[in-house]
C-alpha positions as CSV (number, residue, x, y, z in Angstrom):
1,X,-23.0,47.6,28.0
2,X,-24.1,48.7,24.4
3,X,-23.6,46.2,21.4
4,X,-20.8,48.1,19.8
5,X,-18.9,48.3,22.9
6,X,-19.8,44.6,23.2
7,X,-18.6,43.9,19.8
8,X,-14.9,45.6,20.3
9,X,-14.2,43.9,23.6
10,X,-15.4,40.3,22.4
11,X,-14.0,38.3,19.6
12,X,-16.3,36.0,17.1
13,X,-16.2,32.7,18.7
14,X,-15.2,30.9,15.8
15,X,-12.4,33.2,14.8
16,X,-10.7,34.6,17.8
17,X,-11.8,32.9,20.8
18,X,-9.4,30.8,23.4
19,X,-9.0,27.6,24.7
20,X,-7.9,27.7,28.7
21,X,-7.7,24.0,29.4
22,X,-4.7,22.9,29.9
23,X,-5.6,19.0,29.8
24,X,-6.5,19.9,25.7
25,X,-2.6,19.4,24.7
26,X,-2.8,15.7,26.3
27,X,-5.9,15.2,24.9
28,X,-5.0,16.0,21.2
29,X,-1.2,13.8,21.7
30,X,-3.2,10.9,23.4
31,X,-5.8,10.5,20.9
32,X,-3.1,11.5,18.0
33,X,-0.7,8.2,19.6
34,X,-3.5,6.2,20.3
35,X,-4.5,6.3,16.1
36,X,-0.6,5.7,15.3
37,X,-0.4,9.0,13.7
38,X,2.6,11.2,13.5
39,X,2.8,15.1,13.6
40,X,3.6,15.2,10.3
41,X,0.9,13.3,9.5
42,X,-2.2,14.9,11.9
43,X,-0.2,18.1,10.2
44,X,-1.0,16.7,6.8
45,X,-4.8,15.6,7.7
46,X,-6.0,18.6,9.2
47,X,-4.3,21.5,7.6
48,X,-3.1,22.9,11.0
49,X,1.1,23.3,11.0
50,X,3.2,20.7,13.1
51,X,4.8,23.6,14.8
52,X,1.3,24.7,16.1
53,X,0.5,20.8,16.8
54,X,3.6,20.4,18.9
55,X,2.8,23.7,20.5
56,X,-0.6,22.2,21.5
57,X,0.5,19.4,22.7
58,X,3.2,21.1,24.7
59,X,0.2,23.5,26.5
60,X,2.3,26.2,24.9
61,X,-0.3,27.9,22.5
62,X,-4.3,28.5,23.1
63,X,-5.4,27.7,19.9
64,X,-8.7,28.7,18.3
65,X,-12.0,26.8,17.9
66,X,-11.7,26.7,14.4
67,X,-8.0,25.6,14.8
68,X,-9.4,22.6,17.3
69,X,-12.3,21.8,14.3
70,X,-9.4,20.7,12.2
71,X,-7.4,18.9,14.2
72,X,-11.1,17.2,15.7
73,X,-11.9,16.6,11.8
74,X,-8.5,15.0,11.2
75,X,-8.7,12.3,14.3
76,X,-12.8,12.0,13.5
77,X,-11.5,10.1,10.2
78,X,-9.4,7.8,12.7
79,X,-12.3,7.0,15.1
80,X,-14.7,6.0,12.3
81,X,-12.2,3.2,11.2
82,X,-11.9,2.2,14.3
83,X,-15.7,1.9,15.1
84,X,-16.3,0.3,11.9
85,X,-14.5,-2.7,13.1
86,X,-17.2,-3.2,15.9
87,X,-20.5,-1.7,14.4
88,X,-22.4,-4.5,16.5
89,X,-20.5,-3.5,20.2
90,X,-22.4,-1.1,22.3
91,X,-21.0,2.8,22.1
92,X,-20.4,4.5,25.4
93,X,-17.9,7.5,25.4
94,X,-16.9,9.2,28.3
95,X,-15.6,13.1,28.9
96,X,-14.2,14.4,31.9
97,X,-14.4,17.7,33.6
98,X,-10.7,18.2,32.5
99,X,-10.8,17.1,28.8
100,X,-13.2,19.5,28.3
101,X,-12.5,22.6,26.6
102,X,-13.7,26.3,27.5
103,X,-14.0,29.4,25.5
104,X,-14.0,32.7,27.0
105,X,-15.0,36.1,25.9
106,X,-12.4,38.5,25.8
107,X,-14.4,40.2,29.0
108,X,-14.1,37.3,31.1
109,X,-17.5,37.3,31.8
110,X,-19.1,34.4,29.5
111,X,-17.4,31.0,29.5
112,X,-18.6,28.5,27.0
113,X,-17.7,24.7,27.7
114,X,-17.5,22.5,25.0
115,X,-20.2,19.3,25.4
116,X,-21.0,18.7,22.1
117,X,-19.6,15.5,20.2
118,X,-16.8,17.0,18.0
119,X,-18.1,14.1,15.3
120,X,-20.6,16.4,14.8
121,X,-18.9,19.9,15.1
122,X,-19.7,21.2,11.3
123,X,-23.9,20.5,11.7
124,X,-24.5,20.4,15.3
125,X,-23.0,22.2,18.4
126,X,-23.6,22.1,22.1
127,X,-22.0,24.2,25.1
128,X,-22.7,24.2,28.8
129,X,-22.9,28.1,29.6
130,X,-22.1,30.5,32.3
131,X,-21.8,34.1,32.6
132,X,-21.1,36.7,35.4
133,X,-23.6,39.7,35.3
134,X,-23.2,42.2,32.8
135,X,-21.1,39.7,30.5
136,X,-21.8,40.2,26.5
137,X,-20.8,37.4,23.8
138,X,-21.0,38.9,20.3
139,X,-20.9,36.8,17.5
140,X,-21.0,37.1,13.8
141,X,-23.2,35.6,11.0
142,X,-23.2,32.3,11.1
143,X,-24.1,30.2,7.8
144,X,-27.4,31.2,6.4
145,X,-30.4,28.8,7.7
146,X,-28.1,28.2,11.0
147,X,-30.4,28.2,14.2
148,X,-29.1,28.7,18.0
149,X,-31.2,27.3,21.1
150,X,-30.8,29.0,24.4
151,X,-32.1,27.6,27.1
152,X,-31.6,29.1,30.6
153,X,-31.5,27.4,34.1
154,X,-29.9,30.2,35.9
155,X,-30.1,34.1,36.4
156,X,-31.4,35.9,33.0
157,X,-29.9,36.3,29.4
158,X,-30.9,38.7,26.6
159,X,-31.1,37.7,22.9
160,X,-30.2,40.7,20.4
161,X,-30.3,39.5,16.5
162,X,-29.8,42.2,14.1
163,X,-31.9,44.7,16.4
164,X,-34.7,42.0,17.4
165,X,-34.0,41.7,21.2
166,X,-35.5,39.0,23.8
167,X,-35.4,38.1,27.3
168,X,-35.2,35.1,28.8
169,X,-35.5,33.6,32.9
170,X,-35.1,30.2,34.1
171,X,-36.8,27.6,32.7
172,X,-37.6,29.8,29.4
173,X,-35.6,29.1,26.0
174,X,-35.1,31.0,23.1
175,X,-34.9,30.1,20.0
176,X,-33.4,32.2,17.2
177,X,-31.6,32.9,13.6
178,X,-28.2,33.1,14.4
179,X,-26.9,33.7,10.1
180,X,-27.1,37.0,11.0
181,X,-25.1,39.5,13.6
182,X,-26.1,38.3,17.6
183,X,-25.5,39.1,21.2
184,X,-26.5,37.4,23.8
185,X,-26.3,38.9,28.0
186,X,-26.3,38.2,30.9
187,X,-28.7,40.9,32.6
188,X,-29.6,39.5,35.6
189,X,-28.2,40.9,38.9
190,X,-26.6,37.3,39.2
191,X,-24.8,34.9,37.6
192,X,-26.4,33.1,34.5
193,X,-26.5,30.0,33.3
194,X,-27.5,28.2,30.0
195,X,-27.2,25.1,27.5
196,X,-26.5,26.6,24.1
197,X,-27.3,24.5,21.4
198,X,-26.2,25.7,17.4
199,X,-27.8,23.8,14.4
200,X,-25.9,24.4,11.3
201,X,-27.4,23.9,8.1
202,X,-30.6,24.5,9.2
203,X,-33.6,24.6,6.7
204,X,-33.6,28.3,6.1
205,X,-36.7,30.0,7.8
206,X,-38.2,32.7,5.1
């Protein structure tokens, strides 16, 4: 499948890409209860509309990642006044299979699950991936000096950034600019599989 093709079948992730979990609406009321906040006031915090909230909660929307960054940003400010009460108590958090959220492409072919600490969503992301063969995620710039880590432990991916293209198997990682236009693949005649790790605000690599 050619880049271009790529590009008008898949969505930027940040922009246009879904959420298919359905235990994300319980998760966002829970942890929205839990910190004694209202709609209107998660609505207020986080910049998203009440009516999407409720919707979310409700399982009757899939919202967008950057849609999920706000209303993460808004409870973040919650949890760090409630772990500044206990700064000395030891910090375990749990996630479970179903709280966890999973972007797919609009080809169905590459799902991205979301592992990374949402604390630290605007400098440091981290997804569990998996991809049929022949599946293509496009993405757009990303914020200059940004840096994306692909390492694969299944099946093999290729790495296209602005025309520089890379190949990866098992046990290989690639590591790569991702501020400007990039496509990753799964090529092998298999399934693939990779952690995908995304450091924003990287120091810029002249």
């Amino acid at each position: 499948m050619g880049v271009e093709r790529g590009r008008e079948r898949t969505k930027d992730l940040v922009s246009g890409a879904q959420v298919l979990s359905g235990q994300l609406g319980k998760t966002i009321q829970r942890l929205r209860k839990a910190y004694n906040l209202s709609l209107s006031e998660l609505a207020e915090q986080s910049g998203v509309a009440k009516s999407i909230i409720s919707q979310i909660e409700r399982n009757e929307t899939n919202p967008t990642l950057a849609t999920i960054w706000r209303l993460s940003q808004a409870l973040d400010v919650s949890i760090e006044r409630v772990l500044a009460t206990g700064d000395e108590e030891p910090f375990i958090e749990k996630s479970s299979r179903a709280d966890t959220p999973i972007l797919v492409s609009d080809d169905g072919r590459m799902r991205l699950a979301i592992i990374g600490w949402i604390k630290t969503v605007e400098w440091l992301q981290w997804y569990d991936l998996s991809a049929d063969p022949g599946g293509v995620l496009d993405s757009d710039a990303h914020q200059r000096g940004s840096v994306e880590c692909l390492s694969v432990t299944e099946g093999e991916f290729e790495v296209d950034v602005a025309g520089a293209v890379q190949r990866a198997r098992a046990g290989e990682t690639l590591r790569y600019r991702c501020d400007r236009p990039h496509t990753v693949r799964c090529i092998g005649e298999g399934t693939g599989r990779a952690m995908m790790v995304v450091i924003m605000k990287a120091a810029v690599m002249e």
